[in-house]
C-alpha positions as CSV (number, residue, x, y, z in Angstrom):
1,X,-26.5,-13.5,-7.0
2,X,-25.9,-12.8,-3.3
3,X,-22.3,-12.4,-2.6
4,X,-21.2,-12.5,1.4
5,X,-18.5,-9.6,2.9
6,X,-15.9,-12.0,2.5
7,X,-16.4,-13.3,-1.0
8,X,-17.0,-9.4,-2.4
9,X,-14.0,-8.1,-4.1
10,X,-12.4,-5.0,-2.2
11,X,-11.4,-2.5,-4.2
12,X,-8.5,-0.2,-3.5
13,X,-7.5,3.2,-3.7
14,X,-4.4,4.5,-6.0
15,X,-1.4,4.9,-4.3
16,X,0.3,8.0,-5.1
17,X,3.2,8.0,-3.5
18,X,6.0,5.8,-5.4
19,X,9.8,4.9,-4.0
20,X,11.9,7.7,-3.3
21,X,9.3,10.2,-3.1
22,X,9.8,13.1,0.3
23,X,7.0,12.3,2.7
24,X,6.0,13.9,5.7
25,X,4.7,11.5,8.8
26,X,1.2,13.2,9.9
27,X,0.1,10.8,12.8
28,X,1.9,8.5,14.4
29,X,4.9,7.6,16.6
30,X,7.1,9.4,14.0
31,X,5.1,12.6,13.2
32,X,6.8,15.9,12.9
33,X,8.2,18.1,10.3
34,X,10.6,16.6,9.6
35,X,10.3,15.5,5.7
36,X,11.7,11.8,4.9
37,X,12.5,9.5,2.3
38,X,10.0,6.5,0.7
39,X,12.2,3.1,0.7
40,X,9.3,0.8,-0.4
41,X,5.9,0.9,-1.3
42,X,3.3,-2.1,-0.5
43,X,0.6,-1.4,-2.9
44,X,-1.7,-4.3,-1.9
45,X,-1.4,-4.0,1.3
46,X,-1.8,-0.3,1.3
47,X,1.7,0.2,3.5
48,X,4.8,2.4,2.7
49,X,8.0,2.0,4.3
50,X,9.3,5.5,5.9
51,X,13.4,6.1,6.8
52,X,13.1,6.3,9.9
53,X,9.9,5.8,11.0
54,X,8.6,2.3,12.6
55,X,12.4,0.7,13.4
56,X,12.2,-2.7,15.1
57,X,15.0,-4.3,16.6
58,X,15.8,-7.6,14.6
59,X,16.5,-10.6,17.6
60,X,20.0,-12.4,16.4
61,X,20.1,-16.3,16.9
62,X,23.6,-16.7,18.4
63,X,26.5,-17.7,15.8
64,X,28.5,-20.6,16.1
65,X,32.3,-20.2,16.7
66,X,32.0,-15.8,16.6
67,X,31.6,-15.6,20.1
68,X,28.7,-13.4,19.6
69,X,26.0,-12.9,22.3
70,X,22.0,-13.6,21.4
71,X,19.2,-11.4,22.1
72,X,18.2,-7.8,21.5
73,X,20.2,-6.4,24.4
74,X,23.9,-7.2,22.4
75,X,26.0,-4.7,19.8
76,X,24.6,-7.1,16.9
77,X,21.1,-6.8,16.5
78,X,19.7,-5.6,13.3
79,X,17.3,-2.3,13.1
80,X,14.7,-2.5,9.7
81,X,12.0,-0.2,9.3
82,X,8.3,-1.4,9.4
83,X,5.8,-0.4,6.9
84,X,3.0,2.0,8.2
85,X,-0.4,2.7,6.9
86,X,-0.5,5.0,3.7
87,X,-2.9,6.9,5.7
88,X,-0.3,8.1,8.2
89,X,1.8,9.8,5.3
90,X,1.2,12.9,3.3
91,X,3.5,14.3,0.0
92,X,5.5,17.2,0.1
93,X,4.8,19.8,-2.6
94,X,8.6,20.2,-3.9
95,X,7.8,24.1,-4.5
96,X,6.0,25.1,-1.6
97,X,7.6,22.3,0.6
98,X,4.0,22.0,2.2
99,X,1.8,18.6,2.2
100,X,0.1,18.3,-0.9
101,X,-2.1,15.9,-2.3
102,X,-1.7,14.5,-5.6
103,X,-3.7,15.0,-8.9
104,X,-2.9,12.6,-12.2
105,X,-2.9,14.8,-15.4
106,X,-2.6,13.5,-19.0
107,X,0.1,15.0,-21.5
108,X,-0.2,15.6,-25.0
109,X,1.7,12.8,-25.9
110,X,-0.6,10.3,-23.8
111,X,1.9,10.1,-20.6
112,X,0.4,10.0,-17.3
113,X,2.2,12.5,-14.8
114,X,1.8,12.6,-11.1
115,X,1.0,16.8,-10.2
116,X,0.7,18.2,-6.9
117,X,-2.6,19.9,-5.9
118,X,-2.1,23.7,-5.3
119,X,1.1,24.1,-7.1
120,X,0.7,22.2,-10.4
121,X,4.3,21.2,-10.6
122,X,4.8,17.6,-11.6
123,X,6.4,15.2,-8.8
């Protein structure tokens, strides 16, 4: 049966990089290399969260009786990173400290471990 774009399911490749991992940003506003932190990982949407990377400046509603200021140009206003594209990351190799991508290898006792691509060393 005949299936339009919309109704066709869209199907999604692994995400390999996990919480916590060391990332380098490859394109972008905050590309360098410099190697940062993974704080969150948006599998769906096919989004990580980067220290650093992607702050936005949080507007504060003004507060009662604190005598606090609105707006984004006050002391108060709240910074939170913004998740970027997966595509915009790469993972460091932990031996070589170079970008690596990321191979999935099978142990003998039927665990699934997470190997970088030149080295071999498990992440």
């Amino acid at each position: 049966m005949f299936r339009s774009k919309k109704q066709q399911k869209v199907q999604r490749k692994p995400l390999n990089i996990r919480t916590g991992d060391t990332v380098l940003v490859i394109s972008g506003e905050g590309r360098g290399n410099t190697p940062r932190k993974v704080l969150g990982v948006l599998p769906k949407q096919g989004k990580v969260i980067v220290e650093g990377v992607n702050i936005m400046k949080d507007r504060q509603k003004q507060q009662g009786g604190s005598g606090r200021a609105s707006g984004i140009n006050n002391q108060d206003f709240i910074e939170k990173p913004v998740p970027i594209d997966r595509s915009k990351v790469a993972l460091i190799d932990p031996q070589t400290k170079k970008r690596t991508r990321v191979k999935i290898k099978t142990e003998a006792d039927g665990k699934r471990v997470r190997v970088a691509g030149k080295s071999g060393e498990t992440i």
